[in-house]
Backbone as JSON Lines, residues from 0, in Angstrom:
{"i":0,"aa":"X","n":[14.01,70.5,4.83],"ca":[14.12,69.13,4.36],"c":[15.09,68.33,5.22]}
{"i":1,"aa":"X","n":[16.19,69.18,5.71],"ca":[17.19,68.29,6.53],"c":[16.6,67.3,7.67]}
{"i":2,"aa":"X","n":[16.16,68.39,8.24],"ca":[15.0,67.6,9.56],"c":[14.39,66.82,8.9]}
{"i":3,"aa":"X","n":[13.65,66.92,7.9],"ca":[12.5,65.59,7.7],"c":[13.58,64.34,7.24]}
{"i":4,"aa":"X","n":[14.65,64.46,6.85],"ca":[15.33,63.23,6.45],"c":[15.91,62.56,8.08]}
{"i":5,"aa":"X","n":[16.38,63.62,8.62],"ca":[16.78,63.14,10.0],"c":[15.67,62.07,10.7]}
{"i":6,"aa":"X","n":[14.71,62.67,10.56],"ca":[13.42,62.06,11.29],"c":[13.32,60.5,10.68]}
{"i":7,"aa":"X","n":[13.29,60.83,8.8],"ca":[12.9,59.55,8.37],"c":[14.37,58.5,8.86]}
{"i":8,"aa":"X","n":[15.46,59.06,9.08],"ca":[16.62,58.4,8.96],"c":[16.22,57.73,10.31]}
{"i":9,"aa":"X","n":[15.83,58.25,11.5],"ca":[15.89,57.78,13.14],"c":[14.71,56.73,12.86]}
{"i":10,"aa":"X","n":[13.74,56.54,12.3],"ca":[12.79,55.92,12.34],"c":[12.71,54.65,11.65]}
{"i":11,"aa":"X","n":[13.58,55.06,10.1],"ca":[14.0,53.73,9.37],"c":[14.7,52.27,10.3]}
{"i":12,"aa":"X","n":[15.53,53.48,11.02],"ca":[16.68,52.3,11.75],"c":[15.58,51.81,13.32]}
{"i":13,"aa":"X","n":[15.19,52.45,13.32],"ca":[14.49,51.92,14.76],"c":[14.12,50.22,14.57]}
{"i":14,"aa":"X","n":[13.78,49.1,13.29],"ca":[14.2,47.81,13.39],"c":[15.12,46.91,13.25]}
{"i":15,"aa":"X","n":[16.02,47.92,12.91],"ca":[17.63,47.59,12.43],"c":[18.33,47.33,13.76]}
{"i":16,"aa":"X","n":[18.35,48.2,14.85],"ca":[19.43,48.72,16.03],"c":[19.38,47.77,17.19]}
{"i":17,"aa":"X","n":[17.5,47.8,17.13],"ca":[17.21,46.56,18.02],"c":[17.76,45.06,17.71]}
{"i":18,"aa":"X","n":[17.19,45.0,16.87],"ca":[17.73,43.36,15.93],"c":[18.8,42.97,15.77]}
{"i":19,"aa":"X","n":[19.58,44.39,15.25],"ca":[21.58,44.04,15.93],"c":[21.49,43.52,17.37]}
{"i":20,"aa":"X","n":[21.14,44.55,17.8],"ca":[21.84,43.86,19.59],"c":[21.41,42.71,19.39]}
{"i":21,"aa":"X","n":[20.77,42.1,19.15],"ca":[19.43,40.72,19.79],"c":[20.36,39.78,19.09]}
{"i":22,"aa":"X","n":[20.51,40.13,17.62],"ca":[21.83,38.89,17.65],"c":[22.87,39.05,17.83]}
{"i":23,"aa":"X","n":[23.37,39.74,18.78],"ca":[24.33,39.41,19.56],"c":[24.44,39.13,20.77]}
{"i":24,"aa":"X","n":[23.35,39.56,21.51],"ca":[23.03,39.13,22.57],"c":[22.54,37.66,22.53]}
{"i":25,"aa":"X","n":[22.03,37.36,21.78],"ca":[21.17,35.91,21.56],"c":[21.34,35.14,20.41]}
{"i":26,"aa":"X","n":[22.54,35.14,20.07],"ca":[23.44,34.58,18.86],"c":[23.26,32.78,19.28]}
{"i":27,"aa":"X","n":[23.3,32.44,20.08],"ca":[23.15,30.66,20.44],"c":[21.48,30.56,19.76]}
{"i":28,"aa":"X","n":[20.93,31.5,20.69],"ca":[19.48,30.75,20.19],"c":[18.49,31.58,18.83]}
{"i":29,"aa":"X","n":[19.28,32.45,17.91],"ca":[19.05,32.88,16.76],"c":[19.9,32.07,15.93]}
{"i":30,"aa":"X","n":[20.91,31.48,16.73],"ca":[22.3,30.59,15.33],"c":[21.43,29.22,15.47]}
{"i":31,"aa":"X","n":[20.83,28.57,16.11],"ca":[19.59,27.7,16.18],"c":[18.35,27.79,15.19]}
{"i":32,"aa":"X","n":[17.9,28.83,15.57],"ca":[16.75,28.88,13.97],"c":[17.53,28.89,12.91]}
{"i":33,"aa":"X","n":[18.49,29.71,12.96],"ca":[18.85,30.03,11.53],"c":[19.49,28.5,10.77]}
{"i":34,"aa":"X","n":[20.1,28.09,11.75],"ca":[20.42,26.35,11.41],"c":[18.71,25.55,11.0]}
{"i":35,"aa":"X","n":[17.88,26.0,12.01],"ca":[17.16,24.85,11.16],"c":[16.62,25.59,10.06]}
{"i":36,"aa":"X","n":[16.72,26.6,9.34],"ca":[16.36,27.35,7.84],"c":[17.56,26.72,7.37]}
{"i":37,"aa":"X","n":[18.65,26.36,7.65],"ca":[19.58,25.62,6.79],"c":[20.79,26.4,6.47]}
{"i":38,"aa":"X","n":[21.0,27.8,7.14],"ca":[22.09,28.48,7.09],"c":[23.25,27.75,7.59]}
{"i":39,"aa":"X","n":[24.0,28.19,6.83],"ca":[25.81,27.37,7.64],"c":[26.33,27.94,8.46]}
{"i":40,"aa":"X","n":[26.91,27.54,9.5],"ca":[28.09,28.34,10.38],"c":[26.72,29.22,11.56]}
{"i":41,"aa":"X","n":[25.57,28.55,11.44],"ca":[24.59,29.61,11.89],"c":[25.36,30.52,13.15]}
{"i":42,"aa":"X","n":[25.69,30.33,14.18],"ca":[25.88,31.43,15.49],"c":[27.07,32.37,14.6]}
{"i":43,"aa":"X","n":[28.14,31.98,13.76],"ca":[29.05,33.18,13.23],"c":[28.32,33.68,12.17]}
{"i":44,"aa":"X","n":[27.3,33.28,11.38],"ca":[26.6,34.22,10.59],"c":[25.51,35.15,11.09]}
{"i":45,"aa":"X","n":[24.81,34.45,12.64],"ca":[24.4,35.14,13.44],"c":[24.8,36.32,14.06]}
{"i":46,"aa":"X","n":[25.8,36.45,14.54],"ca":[27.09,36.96,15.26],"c":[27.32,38.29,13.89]}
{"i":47,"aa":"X","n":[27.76,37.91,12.58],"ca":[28.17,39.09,11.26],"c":[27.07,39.69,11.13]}
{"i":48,"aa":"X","n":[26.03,39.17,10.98],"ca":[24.5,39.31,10.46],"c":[24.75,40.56,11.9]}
{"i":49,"aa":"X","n":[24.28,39.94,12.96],"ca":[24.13,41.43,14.16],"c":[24.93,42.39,14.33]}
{"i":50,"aa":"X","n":[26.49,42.44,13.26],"ca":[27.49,43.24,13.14],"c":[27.24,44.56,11.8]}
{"i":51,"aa":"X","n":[26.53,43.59,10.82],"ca":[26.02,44.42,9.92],"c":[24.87,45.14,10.2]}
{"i":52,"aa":"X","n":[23.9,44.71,10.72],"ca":[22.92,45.4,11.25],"c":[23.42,46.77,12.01]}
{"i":53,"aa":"X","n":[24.18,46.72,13.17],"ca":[24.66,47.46,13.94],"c":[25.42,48.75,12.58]}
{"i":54,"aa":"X","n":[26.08,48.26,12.29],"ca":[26.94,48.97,11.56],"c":[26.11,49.85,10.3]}
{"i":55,"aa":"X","n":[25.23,48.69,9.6],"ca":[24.56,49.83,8.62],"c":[23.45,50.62,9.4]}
{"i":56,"aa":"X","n":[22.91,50.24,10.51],"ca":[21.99,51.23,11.34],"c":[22.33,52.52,11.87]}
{"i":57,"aa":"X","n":[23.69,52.12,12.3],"ca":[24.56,53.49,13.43],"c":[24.94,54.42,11.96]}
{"i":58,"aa":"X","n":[24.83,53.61,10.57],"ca":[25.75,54.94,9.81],"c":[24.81,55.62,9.28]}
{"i":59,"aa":"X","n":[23.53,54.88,9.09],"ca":[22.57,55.61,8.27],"c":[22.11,57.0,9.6]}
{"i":60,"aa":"X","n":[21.63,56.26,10.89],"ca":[21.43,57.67,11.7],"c":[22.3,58.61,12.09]}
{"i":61,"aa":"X","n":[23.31,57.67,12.11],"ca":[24.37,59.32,12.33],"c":[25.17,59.97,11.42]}
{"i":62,"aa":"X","n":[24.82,59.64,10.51],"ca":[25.26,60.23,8.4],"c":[26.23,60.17,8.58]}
{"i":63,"aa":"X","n":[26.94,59.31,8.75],"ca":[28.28,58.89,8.97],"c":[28.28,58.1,7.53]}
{"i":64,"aa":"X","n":[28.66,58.39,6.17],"ca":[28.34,57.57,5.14],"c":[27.63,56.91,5.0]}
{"i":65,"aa":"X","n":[26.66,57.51,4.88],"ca":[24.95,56.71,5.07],"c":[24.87,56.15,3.66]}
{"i":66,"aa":"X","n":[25.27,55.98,2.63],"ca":[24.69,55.47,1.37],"c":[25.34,53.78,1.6]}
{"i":67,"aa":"X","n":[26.68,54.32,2.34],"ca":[27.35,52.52,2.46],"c":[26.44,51.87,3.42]}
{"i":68,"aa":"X","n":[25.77,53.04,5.01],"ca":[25.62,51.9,5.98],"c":[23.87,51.04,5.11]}
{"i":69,"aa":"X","n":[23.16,52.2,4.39],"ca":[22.13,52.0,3.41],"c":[22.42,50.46,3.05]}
{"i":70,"aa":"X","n":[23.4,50.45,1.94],"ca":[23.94,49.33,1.36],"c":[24.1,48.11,2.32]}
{"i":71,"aa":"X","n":[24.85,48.56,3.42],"ca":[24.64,47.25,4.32],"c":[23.18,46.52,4.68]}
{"i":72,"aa":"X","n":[22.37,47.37,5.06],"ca":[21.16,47.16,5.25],"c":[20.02,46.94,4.31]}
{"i":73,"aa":"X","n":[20.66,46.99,2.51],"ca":[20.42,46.11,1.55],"c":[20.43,44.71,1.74]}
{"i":74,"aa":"X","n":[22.13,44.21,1.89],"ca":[22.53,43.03,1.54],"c":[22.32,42.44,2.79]}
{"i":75,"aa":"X","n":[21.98,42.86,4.02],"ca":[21.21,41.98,4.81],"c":[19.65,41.5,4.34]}
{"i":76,"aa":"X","n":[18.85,42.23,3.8],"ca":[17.78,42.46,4.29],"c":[17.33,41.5,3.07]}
{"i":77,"aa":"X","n":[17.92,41.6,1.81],"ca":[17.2,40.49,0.6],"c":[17.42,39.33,0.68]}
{"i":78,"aa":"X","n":[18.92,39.0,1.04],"ca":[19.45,37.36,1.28],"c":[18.55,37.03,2.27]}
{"i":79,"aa":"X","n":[18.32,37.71,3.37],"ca":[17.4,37.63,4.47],"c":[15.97,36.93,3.8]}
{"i":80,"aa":"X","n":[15.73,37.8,3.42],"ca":[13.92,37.3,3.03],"c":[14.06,36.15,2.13]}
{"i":81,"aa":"X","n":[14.82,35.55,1.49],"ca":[14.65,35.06,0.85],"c":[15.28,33.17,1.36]}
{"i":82,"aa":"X","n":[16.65,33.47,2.18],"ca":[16.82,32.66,3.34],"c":[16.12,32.44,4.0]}
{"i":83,"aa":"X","n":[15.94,33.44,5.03],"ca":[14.75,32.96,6.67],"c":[13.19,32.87,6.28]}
{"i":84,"aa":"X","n":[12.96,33.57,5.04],"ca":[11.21,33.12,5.38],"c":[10.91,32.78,3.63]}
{"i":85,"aa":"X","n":[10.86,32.04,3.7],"ca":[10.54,31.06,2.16],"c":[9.53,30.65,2.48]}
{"i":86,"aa":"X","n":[8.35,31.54,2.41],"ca":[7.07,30.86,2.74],"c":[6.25,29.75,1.9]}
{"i":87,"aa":"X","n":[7.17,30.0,0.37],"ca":[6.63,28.91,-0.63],"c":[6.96,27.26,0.04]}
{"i":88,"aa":"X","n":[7.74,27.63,0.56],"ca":[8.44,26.47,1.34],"c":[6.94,25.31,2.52]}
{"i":89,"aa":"X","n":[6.35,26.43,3.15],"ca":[5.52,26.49,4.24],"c":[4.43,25.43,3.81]}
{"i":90,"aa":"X","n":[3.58,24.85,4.55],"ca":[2.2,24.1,4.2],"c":[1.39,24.41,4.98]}
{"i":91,"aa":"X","n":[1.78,24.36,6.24],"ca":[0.76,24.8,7.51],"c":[0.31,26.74,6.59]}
{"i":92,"aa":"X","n":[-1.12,26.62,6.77],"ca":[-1.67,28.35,6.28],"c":[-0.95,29.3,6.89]}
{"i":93,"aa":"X","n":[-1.04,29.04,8.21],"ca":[-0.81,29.8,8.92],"c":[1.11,30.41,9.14]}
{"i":94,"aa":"X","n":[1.42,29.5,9.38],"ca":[2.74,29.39,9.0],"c":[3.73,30.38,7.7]}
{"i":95,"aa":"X","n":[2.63,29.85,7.01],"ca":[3.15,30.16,5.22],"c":[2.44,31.84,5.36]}
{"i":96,"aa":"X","n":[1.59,32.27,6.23],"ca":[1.19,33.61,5.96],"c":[2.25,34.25,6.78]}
{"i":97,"aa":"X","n":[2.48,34.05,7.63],"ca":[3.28,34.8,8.59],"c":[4.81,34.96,7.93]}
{"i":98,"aa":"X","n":[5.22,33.92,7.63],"ca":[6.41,33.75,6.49],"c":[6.4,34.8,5.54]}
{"i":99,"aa":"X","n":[5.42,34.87,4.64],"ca":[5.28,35.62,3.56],"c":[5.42,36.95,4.28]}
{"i":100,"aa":"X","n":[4.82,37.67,5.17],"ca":[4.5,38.88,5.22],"c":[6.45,39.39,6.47]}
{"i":101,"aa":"X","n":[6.68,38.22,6.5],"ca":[8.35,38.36,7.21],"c":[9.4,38.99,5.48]}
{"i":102,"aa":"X","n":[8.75,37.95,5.16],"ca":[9.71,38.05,3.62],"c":[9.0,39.46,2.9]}
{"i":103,"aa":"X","n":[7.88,39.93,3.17],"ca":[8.22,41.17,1.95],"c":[8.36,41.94,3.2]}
{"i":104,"aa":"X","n":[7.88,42.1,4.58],"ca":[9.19,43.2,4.81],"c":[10.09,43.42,4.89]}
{"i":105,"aa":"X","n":[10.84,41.98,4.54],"ca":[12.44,42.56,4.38],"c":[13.08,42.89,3.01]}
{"i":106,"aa":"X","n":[11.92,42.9,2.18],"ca":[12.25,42.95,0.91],"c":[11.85,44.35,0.56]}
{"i":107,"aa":"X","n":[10.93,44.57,1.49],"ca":[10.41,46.41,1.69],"c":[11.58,47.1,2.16]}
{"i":108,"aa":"X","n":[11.95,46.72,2.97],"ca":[13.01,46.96,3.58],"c":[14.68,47.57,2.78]}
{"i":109,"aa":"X","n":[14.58,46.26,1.99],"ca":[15.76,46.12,0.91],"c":[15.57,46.94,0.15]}
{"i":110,"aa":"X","n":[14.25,47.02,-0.36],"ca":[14.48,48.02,-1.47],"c":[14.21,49.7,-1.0]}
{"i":111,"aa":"X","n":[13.85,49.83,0.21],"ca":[14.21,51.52,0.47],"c":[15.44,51.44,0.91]}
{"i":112,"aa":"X","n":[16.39,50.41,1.7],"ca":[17.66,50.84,1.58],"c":[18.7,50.67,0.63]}
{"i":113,"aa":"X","n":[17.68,50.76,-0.58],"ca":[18.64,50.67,-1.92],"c":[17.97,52.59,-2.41]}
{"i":114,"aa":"X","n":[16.77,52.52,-1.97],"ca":[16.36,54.16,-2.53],"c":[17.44,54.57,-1.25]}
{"i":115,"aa":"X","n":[17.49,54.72,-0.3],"ca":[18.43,55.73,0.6],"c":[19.8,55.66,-0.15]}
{"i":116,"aa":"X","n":[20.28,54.69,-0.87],"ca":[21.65,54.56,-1.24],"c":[21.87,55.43,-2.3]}
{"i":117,"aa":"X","n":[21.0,55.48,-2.69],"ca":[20.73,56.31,-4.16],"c":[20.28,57.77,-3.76]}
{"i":118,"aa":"X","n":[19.64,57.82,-2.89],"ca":[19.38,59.15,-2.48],"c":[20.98,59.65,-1.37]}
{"i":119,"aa":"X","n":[21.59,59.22,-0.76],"ca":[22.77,59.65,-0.15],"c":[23.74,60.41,-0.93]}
{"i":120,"aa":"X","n":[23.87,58.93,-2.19],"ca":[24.9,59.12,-2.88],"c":[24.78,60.17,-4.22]}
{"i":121,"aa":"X","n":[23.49,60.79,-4.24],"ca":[23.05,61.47,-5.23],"c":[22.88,62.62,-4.55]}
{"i":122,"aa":"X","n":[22.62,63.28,-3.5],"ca":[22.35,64.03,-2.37],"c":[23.62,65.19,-2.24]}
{"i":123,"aa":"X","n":[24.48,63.9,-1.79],"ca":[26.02,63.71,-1.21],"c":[26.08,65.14,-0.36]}
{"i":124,"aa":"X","n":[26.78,66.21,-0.34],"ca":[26.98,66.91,0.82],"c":[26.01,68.19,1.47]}
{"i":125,"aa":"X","n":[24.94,67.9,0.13],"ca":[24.02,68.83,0.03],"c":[22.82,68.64,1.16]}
{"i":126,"aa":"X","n":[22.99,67.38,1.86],"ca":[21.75,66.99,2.78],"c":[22.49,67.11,4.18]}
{"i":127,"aa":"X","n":[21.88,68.37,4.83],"ca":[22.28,68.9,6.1],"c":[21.96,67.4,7.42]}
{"i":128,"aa":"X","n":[22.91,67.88,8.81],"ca":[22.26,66.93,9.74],"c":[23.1,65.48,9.27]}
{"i":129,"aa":"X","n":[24.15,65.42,8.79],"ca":[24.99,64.49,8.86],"c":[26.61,65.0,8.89]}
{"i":130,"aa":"X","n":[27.43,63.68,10.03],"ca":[28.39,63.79,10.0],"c":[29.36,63.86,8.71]}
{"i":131,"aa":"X","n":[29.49,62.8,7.79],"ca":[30.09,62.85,6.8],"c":[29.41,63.16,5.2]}
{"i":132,"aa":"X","n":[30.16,62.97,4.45],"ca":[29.4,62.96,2.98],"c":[29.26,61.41,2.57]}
{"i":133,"aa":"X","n":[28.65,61.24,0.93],"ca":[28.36,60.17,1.12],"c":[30.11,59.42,0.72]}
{"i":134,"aa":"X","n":[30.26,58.23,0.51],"ca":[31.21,57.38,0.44],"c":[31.16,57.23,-1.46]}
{"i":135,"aa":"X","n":[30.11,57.02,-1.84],"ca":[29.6,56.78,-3.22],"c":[28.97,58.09,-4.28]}
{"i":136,"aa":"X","n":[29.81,58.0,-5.31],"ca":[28.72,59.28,-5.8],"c":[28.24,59.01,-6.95]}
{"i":137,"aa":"X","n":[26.56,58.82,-6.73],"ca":[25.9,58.74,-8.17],"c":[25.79,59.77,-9.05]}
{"i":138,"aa":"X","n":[25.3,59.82,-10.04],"ca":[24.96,60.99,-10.71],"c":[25.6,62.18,-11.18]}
């Protein structure tokens, strides 16, 4: 079982790790969209936003307290969908479809890194193939 969590763990983060760097690398012209969705402070929420990413990605793959970096990659991922792609918002079809299907994967998203949080922290030292235990203990 250890391996298969390892596997699912490297694969979960594989849209997380990229998407950190990118806003940080490209924090001017991601703090730009995110301004015209109406976010405040867009390039420093750009800038935290690619800090959390980074941070809950690197902990979930390297079980470095994976139930917290989990959690991070919660509270990005729902404010997210529900901020950046408000497709109810949309009129153009096309627009409003592409929107929608942005917003439930990050809401897909949100809610398996609320099952990993729950599975870490319920797990806790019993799930081989990680550095630490979890930070949180359910159950």
């Amino acid at each position: 079982m250890d391996v298969l969590v390892l596997v699912g763990r490297i694969l979960f983060v594989l849209v997380f790790l990229p998407s950190g760097v990118q806003h940080l690398m490209q924090s001017k012209a991601m703090g730009a969209y995110a301004a015209a969705k109406g976010v405040p402070a867009p390039v420093p929420a750009t800038v935290t936003s690619g800090l959390v990413l980074l941070a809950g990605g690197l902990s979930v793959l390297l079980g470095i307290w994976a139930d917290l970096g989990s959690l991070l990659l919660a509270v990005f991922c729902i404010p997210t969908a529900v901020v950046m792609h408000g497709f109810w918002k949309e009129s153009d079809p096309g627009t409003r479809q592409t929107e929608q299907i942005m917003f439930l994967k990050d809401v897909a998203l949100g809610g398996a890194a609320l099952m990993l949080l729950a599975f870490f922290s319920y797990v806790g030292h019993d799930l081989g193939l990680t550095l630490t235990g979890p930070l949180f203990h359910i159950g």
